[in-house]
N, C-alpha and C positions, 0 to 999 in steps of 0.2 A: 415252523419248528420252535421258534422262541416263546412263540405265545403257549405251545403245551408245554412248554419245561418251566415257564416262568410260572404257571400255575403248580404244578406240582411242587416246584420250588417254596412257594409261600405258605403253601402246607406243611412240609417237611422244616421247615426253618420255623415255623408257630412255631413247633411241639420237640425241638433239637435241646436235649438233654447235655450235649458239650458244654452250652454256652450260658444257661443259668437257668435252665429247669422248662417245664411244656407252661403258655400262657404269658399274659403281660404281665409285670411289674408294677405292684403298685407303689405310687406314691415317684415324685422328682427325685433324683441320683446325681442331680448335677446337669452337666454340658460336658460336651467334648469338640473343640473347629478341628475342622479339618479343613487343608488344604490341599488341591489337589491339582492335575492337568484336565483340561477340558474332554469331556467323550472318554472317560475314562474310568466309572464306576457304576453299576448300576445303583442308580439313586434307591431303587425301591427297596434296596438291603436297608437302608436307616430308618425307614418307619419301624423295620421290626429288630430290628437294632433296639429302638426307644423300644418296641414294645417289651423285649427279653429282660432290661437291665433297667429301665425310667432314666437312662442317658440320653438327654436331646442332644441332636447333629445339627453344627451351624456347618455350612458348607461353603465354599466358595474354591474360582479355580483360577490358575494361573494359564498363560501361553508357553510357559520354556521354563528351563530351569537357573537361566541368569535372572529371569522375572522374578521366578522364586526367592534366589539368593538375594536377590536386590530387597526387596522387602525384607526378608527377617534379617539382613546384614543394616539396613537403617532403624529397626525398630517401629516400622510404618502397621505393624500392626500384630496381634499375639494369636497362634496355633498352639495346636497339642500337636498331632499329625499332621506330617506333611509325606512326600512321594517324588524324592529326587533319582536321577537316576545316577548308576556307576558313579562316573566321576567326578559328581558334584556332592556322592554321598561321603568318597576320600576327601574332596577340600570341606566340607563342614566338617568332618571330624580333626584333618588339621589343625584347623581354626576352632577348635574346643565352641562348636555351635549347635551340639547335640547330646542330650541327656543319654545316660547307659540306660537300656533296657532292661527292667526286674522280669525275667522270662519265668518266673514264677506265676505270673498272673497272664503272660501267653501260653499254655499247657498245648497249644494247638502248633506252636511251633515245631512238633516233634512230626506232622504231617507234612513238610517243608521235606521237598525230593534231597537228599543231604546232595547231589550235585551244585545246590544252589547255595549252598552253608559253607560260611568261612570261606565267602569269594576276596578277591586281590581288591575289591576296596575297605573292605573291612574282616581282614582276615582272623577277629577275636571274634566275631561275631557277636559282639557289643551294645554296637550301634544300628543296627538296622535288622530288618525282617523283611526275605524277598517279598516282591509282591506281585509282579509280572515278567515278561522277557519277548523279543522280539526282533524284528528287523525292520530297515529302514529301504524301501525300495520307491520303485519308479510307480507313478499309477498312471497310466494314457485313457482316455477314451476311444476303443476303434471304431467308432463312428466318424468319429474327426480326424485322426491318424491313420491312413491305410497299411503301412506298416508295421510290422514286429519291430518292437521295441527293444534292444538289447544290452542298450550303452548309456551311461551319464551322457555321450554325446548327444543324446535329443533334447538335453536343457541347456545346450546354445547353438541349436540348429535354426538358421533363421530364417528358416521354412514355415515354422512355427511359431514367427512373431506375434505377440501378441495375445498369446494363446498358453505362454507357459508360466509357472508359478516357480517362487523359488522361498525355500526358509526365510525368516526376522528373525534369522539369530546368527552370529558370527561363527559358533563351533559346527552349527550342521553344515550351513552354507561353505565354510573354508572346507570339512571335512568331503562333502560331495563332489568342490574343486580338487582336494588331494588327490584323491581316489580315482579319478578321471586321468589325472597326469600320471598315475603310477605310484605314489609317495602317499606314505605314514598318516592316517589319519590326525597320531600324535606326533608328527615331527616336530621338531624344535630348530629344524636346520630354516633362518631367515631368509637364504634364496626360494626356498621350496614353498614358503610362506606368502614371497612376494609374489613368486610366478602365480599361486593359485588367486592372487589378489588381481592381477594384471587378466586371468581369467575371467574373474566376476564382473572386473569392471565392464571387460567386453560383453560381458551378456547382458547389460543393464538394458542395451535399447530395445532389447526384443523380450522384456520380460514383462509379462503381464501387471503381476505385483508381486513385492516381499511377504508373506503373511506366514501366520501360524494357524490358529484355528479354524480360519476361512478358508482353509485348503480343502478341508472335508466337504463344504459344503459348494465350492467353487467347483470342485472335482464332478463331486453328489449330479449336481443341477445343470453339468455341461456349460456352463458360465465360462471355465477354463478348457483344455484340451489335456494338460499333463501338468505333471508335478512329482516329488517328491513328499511322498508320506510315509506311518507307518502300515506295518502289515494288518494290524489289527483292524486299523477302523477302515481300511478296504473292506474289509468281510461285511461289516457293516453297511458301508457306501455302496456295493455291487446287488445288497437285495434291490435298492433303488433303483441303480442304473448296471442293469447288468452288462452294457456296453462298455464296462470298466473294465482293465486288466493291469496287473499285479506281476511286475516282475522284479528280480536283483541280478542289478548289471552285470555284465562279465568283470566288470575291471571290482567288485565286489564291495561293500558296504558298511553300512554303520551295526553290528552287534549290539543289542544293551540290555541291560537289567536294571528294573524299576525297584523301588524296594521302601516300605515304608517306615517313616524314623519320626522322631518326636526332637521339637528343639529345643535347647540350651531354654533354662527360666518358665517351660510351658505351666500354666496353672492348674492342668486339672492332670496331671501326668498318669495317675492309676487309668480314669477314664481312658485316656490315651491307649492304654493298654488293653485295656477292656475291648477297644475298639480294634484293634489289629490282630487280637485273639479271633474276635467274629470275623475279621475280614479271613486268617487263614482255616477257618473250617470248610471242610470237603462241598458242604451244601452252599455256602457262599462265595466260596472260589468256583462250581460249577453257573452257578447264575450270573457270577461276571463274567463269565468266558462267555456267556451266551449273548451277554447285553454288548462287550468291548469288543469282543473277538481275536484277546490277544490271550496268549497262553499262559495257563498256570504252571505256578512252581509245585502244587501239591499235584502228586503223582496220582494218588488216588483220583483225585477230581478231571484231572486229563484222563487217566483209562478211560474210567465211566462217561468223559462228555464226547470224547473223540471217536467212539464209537458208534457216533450216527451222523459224524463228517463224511464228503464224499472225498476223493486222494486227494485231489487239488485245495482243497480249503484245509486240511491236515498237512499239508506241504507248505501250504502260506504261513499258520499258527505256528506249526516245527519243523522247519525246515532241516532239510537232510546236516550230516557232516560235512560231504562237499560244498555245501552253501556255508556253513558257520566257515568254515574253513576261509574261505574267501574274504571276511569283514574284521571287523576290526572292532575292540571294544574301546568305547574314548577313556582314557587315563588324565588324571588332575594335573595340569602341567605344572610348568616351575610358573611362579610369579612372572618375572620379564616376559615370559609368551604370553601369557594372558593378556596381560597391557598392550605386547605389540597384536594379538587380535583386536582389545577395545579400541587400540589408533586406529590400523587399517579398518575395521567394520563405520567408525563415525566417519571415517575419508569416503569410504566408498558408498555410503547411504546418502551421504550430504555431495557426490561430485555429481 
């Protein structure tokens, strides 16, 4: 299926009259970086990207969005775009580390489903342009697991030693511990904090590894047994191995929306825009859903691609109300929580 939509995609994107006329561009326009998350864009949108506008894509990707922050919060190096999610899009804009958006030069944002506009992290809708949405669930292999999977409880089953993966980052891995005991993805309550810490520490001997982007492919290649991923690049992962399976716990999960934003000081900032206009067109939000597997905010582009889904891969992408209902979308905490996550996460990697 990918391969006949990715062709007619690169037809219809030549000759897409939204984004600056049928044919390439002559002559250089600049650059535009982007940074992004791993397994996360189809690359082959940026050749014609350059072709539409003579704007070259430097590209490069990060593993989480504290990696993210960490770079552009030391100056370790300069983007136009980047792609944080929810609550990392609220602490950049509190911390004044993101340009306002001239949506004069995105016209494409009016194809944005308005459910997705003027969400709780930026509710001027200012700063950011959705860009995706999805969920954070369990992936097992039942080749390796005879079992139905139902619970956070099988990432510290130690059944399973050795065999299970767990996040490199302190907000998924505490939020998968909260979730598990009952309690607030975003609590703030420091008992709730410590128990889920007293959790992780105990699953440390039965864990295969901490990782981020290796999960995909640890999952992919049967190297691992389970793990926590997103819904997206399952879709992706189970063409491989379709011995994968894709579920959200009962005790419910991580919600999020991804959403692309330009930072504080970017150099090429029109570019910038330029680029997040093609990203939200109907023909380029259908060929990312085809390439990531995670679902669009332009409603048009979902009708038309979900329409040769079968239920179960349309259930993963958008999952029902009763599933949203169930998770939790992570919120920008106050300062002192952050810091008591960066203590606990360096105690608990380093014990």
């Amino acid at each position: 299926m990918k391969k006949i939509i990715a062709v007619v995609l690169v037809l219809s994107l030549l000759c897409l009259p939204t984004l600056s006329g049928c044919g390439s561009s002559s002559g250089s326009a600049g650059e535009v970086n982007v940074y992004n998350w791993g397994e996360y864009i189809d690359e082959s949108l940026f050749e014609l990207f350059e072709e539409q506008t003579g704007i070259k894509v430097n590209y490069q990707t990060y593993p989480n969005n504290e990696s993210m922050y960490s770079t552009l919060k030391t100056g370790g190096a300069s983007y136009d775009v980047i792609f944080p999610s929810d609550y990392m899009v609220s602490r950049l804009i509190q911390e004044d580390m993101l340009e306002k958006i001239n949506f004069d030069n995105v016209p494409n944002f009016e194809l944005v489903d308005d459910v997705f506009k003027s969400p709780d992290y930026d509710p001027t809708s200012e700063y950011s342009v959705p860009y995706t949405w999805g969920t954070v669930g369990l992936i097992y292999n039942s080749d390796m697991i005879d079992e139905e999977i139902t619970s956070w409880s099988a990432l510290f089953n130690p059944d399973y030693s050795g065999q299970i993966l767990m996040f490199d980052n302190s907000r998924d891995a505490f939020g998968i511990a909260l979730k598990y005991l009952g309690y607030s993805q975003n609590t703030t309550d420091e008992n709730e904090l410590n128990e889920a810490y007293e959790l992780l520490e105990s699953q440390k001997p039965i864990l295969q590894a901490y990782v981020m982007d290796q999960i995909f492919s640890k999952l992919e290649s049967g190297e691992a047994a389970i793990g926590p991923y997103y819904a997206g690049d399952y879709l992706t992962m189970k063409e491989t191995n379709p011995a994968l399976k894709f579920v959200i716990p009962d005790e419910g999960s991580n919600l999020f929306y991804d959403a692309m934003c330009i930072p504080k000081g970017a150099e090429n900032k029109e570019n910038a825009e330029k680029f997040i206009n093609f990203m939200c067109s109907t023909e380029a939000c259908i060929a990312n859903m085809d390439v990531t597997g995670y679902a669009s905010v332009n409603r048009e582009a979902w009708e038309e691609y979900s329409a040769d889904l079968s239920e179960e891969d349309k259930n993963v992408m958008y999952p029902s109300d009763e599933v949203i209902e169930r998770c939790d979308v992570f919120i920008n905490l106050p300062q002192e929580i952050l810091d008591k996550y960066d203590e606990m996460w360096i105690s608990l990697k380093s014990s």
